[in-house]
C-alpha positions as CSV (number, residue, x, y, z in Angstrom):
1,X,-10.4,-10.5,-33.2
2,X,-7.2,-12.5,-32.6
3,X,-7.1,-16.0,-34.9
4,X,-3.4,-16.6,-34.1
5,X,-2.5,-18.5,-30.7
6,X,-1.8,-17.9,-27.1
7,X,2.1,-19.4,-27.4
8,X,3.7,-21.2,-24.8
9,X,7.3,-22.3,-25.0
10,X,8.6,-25.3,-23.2
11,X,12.0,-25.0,-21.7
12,X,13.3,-27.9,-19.7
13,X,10.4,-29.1,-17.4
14,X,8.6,-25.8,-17.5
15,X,6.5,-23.7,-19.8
16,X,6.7,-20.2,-20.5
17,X,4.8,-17.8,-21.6
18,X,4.8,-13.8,-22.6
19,X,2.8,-10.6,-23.0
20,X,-0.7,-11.1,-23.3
21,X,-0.3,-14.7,-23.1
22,X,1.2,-14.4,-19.6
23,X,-1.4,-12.3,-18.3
24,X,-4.2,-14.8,-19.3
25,X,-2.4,-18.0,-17.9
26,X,-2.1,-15.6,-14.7
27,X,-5.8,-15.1,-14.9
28,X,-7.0,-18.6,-15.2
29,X,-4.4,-20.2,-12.9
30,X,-3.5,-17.6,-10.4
31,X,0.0,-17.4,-11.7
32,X,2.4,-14.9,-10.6
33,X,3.6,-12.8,-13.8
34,X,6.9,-11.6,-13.6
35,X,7.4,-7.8,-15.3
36,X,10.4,-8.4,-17.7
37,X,10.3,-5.0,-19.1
38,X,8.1,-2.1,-19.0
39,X,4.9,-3.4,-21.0
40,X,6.1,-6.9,-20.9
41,X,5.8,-9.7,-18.3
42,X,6.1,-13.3,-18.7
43,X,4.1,-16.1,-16.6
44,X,5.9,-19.6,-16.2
45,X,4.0,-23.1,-14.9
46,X,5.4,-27.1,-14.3
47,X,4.9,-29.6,-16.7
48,X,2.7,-31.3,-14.5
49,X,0.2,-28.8,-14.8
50,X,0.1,-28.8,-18.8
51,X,-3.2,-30.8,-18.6
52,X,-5.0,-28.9,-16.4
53,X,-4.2,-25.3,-18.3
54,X,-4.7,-27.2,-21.4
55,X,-8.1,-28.2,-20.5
56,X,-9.0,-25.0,-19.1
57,X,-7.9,-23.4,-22.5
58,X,-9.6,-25.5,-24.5
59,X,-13.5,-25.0,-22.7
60,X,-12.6,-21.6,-22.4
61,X,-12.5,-21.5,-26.3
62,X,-8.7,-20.3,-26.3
63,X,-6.6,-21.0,-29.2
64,X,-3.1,-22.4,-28.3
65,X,0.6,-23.7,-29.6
66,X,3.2,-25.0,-27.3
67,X,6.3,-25.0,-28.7
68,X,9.4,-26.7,-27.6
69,X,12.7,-24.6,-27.3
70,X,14.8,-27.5,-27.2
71,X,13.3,-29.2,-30.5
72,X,13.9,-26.0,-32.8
73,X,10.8,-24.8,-31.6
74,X,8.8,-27.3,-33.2
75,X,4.9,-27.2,-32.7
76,X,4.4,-30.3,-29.9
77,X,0.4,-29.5,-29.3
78,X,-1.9,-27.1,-30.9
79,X,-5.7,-26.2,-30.6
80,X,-7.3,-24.2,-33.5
81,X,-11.1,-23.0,-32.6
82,X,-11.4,-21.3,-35.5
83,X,-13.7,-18.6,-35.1
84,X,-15.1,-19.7,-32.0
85,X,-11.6,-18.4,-30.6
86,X,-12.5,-15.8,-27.3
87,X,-8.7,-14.6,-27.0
88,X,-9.7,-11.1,-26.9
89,X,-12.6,-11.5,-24.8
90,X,-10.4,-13.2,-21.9
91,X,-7.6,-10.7,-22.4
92,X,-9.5,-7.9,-21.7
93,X,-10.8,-9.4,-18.5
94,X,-7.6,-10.7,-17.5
95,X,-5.4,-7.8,-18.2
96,X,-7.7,-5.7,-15.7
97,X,-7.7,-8.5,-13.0
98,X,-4.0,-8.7,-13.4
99,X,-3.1,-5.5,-12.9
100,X,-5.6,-4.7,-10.2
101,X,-4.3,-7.7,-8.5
102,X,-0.9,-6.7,-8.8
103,X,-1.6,-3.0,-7.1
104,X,-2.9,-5.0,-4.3
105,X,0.1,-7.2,-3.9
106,X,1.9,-4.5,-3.9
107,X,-0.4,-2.6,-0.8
108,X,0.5,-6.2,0.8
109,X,4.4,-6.1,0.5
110,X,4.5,-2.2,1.3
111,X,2.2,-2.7,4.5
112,X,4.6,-6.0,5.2
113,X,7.2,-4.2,5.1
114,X,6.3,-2.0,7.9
115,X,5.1,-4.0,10.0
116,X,7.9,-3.5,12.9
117,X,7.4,0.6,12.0
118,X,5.2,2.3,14.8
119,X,2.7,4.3,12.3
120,X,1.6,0.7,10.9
121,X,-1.5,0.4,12.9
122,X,-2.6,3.7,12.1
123,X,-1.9,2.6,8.2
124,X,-3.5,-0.5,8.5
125,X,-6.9,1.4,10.1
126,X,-6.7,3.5,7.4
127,X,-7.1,0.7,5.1
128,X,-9.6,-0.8,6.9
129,X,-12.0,2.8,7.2
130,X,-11.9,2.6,3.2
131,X,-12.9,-1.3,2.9
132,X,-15.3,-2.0,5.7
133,X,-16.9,1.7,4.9
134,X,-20.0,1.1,4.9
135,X,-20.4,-2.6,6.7
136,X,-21.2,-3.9,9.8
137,X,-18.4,-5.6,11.3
């Protein structure tokens, strides 16, 4: 079990965050995570949105430090749930969703992208046997 926090740094008028952290901000908020290298990905959000996330961390039972870049990275809010802390539990859940999410995005952008292409509608009924197999439409 993880006791140590989900860190998110503020830079500017944004907040940052990295690893597994990004994937469960991406998770809970439907944030885009951007792959910084292979096995790593960050996941950013506005400040006006700290609230919000922090809320959601908090009844979600997620232990959390946001950190200030500017400020020598000095602690500027913390939550400690002690053992009650369900990092792990939403990390697994959200590392899956993530990751399934992002192999569908990228089905989108490929299918997107050849869109003017003349074997697209052939493609895209393709796509469609697999996920209406089985359904009435």
């Amino acid at each position: 079990m993880r006791f140590y926090p989900s860190l998110t740094f503020k830079i500017g008028e944004f907040y940052q965050t990295y690893s597994k952290d990004a994937y469960i901000m991406s998770y809970l908020f439907n944030y885009k995570t951007k792959k910084i290298e292979e096995n790593y990905s960050s996941c950013g959000f506005p400040s006006s949105s700290l609230a919000k996330n922090l809320a959601k961390l908090e009844e979600k039972k997620i232990n959390y430090v946001i950190v200030d870049k500017r400020n020598n990275y000095e602690n500027e809010e913390k939550c400690d749930n002690n053992n009650l802390n369900k990092y792990d539990e939403i990390f697994e859940k959200a590392h899956k969703y993530v990751c399934i999410r992002n192999r569908i995005d990228n089905i989108n952008n490929y299918l997107i992208g050849e869109i003017e292409k003349e074997q697209i509608i052939e493609k895209i009924r393709k796509v469609e046997d697999i996920v209406y197999e089985g359904r009435k439409i």
